[in-house]
C-alpha positions as CSV (number, residue, x, y, z in Angstrom):
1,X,-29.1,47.0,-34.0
2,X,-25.9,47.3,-35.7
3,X,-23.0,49.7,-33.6
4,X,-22.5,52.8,-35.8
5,X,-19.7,53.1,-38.0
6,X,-18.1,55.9,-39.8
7,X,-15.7,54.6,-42.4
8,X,-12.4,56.4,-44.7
9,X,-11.5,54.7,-47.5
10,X,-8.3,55.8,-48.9
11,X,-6.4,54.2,-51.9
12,X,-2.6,55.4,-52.7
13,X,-2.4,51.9,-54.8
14,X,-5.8,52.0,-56.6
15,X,-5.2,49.0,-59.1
16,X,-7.7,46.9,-57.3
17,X,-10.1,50.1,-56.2
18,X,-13.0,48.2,-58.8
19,X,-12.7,45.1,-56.4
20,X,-13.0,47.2,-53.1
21,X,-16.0,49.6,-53.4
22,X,-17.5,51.4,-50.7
23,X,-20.7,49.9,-49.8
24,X,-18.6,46.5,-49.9
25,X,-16.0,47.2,-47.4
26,X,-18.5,48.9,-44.9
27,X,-20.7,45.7,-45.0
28,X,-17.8,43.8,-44.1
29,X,-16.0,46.0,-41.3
30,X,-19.3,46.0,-39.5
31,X,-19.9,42.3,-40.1
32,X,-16.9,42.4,-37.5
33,X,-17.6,45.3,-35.5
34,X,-18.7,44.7,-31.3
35,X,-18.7,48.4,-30.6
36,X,-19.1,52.1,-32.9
37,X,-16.5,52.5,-34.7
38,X,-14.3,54.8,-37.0
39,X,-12.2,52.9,-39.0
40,X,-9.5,54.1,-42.0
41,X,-9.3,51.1,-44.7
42,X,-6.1,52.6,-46.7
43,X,-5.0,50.4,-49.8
44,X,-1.3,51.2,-50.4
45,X,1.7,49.7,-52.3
46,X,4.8,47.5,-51.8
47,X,6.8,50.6,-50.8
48,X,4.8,51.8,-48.1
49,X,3.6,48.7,-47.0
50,X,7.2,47.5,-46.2
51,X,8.0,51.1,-45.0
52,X,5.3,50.9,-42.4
53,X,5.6,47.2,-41.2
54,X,9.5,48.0,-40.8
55,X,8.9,51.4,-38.7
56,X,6.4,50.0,-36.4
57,X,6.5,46.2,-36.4
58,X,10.7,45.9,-36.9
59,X,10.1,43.5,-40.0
60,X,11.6,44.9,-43.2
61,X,8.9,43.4,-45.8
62,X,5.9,44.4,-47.4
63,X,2.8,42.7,-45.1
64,X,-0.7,41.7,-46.3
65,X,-2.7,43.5,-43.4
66,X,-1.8,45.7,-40.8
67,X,-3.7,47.1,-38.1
68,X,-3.2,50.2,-36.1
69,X,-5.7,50.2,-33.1
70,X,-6.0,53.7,-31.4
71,X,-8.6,53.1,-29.0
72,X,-10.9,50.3,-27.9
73,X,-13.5,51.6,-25.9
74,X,-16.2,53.0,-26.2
75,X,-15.3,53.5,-29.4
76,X,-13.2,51.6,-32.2
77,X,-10.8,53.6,-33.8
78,X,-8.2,52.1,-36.3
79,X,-6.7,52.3,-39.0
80,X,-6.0,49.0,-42.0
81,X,-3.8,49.4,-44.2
82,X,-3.4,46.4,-47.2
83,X,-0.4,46.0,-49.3
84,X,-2.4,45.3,-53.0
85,X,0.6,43.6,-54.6
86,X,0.4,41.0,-50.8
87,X,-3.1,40.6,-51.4
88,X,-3.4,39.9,-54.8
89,X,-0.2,37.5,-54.8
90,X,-2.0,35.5,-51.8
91,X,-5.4,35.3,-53.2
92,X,-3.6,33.8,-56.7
93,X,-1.8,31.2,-54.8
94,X,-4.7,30.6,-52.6
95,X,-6.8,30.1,-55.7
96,X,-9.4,32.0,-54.3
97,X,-10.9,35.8,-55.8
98,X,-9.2,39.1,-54.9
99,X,-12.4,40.7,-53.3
100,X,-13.0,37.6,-51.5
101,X,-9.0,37.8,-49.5
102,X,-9.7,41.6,-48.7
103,X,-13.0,40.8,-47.1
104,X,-11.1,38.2,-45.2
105,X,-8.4,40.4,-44.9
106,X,-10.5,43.5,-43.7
107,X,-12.5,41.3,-41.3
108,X,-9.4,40.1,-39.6
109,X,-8.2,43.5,-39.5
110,X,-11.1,45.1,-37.9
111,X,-11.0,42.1,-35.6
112,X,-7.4,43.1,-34.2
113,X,-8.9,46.5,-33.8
114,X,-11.1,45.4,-31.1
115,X,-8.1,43.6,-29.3
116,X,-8.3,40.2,-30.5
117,X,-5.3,38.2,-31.3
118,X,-3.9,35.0,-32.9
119,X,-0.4,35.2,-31.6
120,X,-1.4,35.1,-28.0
121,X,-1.6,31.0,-27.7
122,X,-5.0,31.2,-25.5
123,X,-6.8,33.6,-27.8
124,X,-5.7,32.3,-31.5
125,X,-8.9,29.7,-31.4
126,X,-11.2,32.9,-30.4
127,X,-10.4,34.7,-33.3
128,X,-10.4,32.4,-35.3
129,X,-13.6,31.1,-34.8
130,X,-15.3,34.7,-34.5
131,X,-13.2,35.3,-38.0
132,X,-14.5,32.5,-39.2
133,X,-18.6,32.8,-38.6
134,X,-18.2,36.7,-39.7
135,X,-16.6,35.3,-42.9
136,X,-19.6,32.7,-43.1
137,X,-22.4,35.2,-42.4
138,X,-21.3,36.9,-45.0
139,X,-21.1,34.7,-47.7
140,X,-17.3,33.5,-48.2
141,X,-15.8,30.0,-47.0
142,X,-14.1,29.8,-44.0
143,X,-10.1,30.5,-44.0
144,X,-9.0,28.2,-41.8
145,X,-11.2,25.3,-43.1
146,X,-9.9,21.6,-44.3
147,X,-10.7,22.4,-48.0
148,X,-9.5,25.7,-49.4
149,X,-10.3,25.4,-53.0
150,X,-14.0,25.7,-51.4
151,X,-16.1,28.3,-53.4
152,X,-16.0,31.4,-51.0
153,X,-19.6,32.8,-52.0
């Protein structure tokens, strides 16, 4: 049995809203999900993006993801928040779809929310390999595999 989720999703940027419907982004975040969880997926643009990354992270540029984890235990509370202009910019030069970089995106998101994390040396290959079967279960190539112009479906 799946751990529940209750899930917000919020769009101040809503070019790419068509790419990112609900039922979509739910079946990913709980792909991910260890534990019940609420989690807040908020697309937003450039502006805020940077605004946000500079007030909290100290870097003074617009970010692709990022991940404000609240609590852990026993339940997952976060919110994402995905820079559209990032997102779509990476997944061109990636040569990969849009909806298929915010799955990735959203799975490594909800990931961090749980406490993983790639900067810390011992735990980058843990995430990365959990982020990578979540990504394969549900359908999409792997993100840090050899070939990247794989299909991701």
């Amino acid at each position: 049995m799946r751990p529940s989720l209750s899930l917000s999703l919020q769009f101040a940027d809503s070019a790419h809203r068509a790419q990112l419907p609900r039922h979509k982004v739910a079946r990913w975040v709980r792909a991910a999900i260890e534990a019940p969880a609420r989690i807040t997926v908020r697309v937003v643009g450039r502006q805020e993006a940077q605004a946000l990354n500079r007030d909290f992270r100290g870097k003074d540029y617009a970010t692709n993801v990022l991940t404000f984890s609240y609590e852990q235990s026993p339940l997952v509370w976060a919110d994402l928040v995905l820079c559209s202009p990032v997102v779509a910019q990476e997944a061109r030069d990636a040569a990969k779809s849009l909806q298929a970089h915010y799955a990735h995106l959203i799975v490594h998101g909800t990931l961090h929310a749980q406490g993983y994390d790639h900067h810390a040396k011992n735990q980058a290959r843990v995430m990365e390999a959990r982020e990578a079967a979540v990504l394969a279960a549900l359908g999409f190539c792997l993100p840090h595999a050899a070939n990247p112009g794989a299909s991701e479906w």
